[in-house]
C-alpha positions as CSV (number, residue, x, y, z in Angstrom):
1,X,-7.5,-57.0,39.1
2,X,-5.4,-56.8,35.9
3,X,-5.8,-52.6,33.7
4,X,-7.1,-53.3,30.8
5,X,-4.6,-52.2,27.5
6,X,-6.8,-49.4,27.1
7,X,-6.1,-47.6,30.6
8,X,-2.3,-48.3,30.5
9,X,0.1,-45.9,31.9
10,X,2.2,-44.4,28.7
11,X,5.2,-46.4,28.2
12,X,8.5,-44.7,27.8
13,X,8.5,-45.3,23.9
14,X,5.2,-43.1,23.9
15,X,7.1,-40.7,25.6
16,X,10.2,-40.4,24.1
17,X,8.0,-40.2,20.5
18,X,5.7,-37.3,22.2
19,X,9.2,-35.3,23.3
20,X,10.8,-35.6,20.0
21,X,7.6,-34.6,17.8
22,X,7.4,-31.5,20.3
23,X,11.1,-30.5,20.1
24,X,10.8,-31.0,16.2
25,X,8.0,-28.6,16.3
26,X,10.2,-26.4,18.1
27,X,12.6,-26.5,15.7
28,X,10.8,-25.1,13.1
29,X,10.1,-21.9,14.6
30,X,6.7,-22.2,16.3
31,X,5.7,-25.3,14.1
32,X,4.0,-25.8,10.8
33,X,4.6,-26.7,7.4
34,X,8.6,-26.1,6.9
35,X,7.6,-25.4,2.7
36,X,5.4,-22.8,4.3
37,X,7.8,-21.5,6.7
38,X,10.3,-21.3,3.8
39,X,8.3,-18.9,1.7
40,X,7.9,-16.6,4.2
41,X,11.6,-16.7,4.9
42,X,12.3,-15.6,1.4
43,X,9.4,-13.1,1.5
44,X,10.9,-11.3,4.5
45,X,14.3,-11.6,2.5
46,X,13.4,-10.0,-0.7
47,X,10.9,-7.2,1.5
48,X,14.3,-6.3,3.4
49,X,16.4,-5.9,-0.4
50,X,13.7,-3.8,-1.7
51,X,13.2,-1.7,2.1
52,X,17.1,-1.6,1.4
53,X,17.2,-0.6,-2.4
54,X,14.7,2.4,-1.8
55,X,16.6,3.7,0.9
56,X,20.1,3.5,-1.1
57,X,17.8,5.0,-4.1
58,X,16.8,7.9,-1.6
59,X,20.2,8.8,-0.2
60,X,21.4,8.7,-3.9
61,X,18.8,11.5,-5.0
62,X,19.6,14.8,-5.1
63,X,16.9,17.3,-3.4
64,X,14.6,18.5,-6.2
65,X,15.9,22.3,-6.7
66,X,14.2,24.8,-5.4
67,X,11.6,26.7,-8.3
68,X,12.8,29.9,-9.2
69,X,9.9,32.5,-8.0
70,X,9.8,33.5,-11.8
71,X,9.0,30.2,-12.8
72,X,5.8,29.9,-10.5
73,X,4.0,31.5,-13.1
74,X,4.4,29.2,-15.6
75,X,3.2,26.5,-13.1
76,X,0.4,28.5,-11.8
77,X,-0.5,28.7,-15.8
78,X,-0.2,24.7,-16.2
79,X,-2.6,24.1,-13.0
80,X,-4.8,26.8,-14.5
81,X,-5.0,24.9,-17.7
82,X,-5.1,21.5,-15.8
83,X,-8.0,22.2,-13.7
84,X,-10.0,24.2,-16.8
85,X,-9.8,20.5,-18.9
86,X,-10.9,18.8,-15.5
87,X,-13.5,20.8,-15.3
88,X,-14.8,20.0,-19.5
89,X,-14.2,16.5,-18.7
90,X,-16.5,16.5,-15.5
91,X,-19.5,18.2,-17.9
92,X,-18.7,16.2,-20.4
93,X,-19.7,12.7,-17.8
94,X,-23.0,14.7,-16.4
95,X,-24.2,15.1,-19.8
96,X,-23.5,11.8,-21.1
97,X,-23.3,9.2,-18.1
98,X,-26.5,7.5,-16.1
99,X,-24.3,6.0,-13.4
100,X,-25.2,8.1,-10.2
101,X,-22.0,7.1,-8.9
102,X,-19.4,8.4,-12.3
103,X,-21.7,11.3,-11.9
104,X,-21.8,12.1,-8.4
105,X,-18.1,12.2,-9.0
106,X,-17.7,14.5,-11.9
107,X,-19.7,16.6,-9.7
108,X,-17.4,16.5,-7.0
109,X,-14.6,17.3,-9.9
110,X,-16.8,20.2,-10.8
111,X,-17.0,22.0,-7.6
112,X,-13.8,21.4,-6.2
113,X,-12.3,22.4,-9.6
114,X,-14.0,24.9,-10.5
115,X,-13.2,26.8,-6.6
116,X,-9.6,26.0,-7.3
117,X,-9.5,27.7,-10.8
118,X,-11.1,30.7,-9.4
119,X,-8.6,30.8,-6.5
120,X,-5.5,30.3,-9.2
121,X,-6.8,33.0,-11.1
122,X,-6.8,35.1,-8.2
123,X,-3.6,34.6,-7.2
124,X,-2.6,35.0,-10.7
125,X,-4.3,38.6,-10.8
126,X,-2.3,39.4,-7.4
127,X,0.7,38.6,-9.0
């Protein structure tokens, strides 16, 4: 009874082809396309000089100084007049937009504004 070609053991070439495609796989760290592999070699390389330049950046700048308590109200003044054109801006969208989103945003503006500029003012008044 002769095996047909078809049911064949592997020869050794099969082998030795199978072995080498595997170990070239290997070689290119888990397999895949080595262009592929090269990009995101050079991704991780520039993501590590940026990481790098920040933190250089960051040991380079001074701590902001501290506000001098006679300067808080002069801040205190530039929220209060922050928050007040919020606030015109946020009436200014309910009277004039449709969109139920935009507006159910320059609503939210509105409240939360509008509580912060009376809580600014009282601290103001305490001051």
């Amino acid at each position: 009874m002769s095996i047909s070609p078809c049911r064949r053991a592997p020869t050794t070439s099969r082998m030795v082809a199978v072995s080498v495609l595997a170990l070239a796989l290997a070689a290119c760290d888990g397999g895949g396309d080595p262009v592929q592999q090269a990009l995101r070699d050079a991704s991780a390389e520039r993501h590590a000089a940026a990481l790098k330049t920040t933190e250089e950046q960051q040991r380079q700048t001074p701590p902001p100084a501290p506000v001098a308590p006679s300067a808080e109200p002069d801040l205190a003044s530039a929220l209060i007049a922050d928050h007040e054109a919020a606030i015109a801006t946020a009436r200014r969208v309910l009277d004039q937009s449709q969109d139920p989103d935009l507006r159910r945003l320059a609503q939210s503006t509105l409240d939360t504004r509008t509580t912060e500029l009376a809580e600014l003012r009282a601290w103001q008044a305490g001051r």
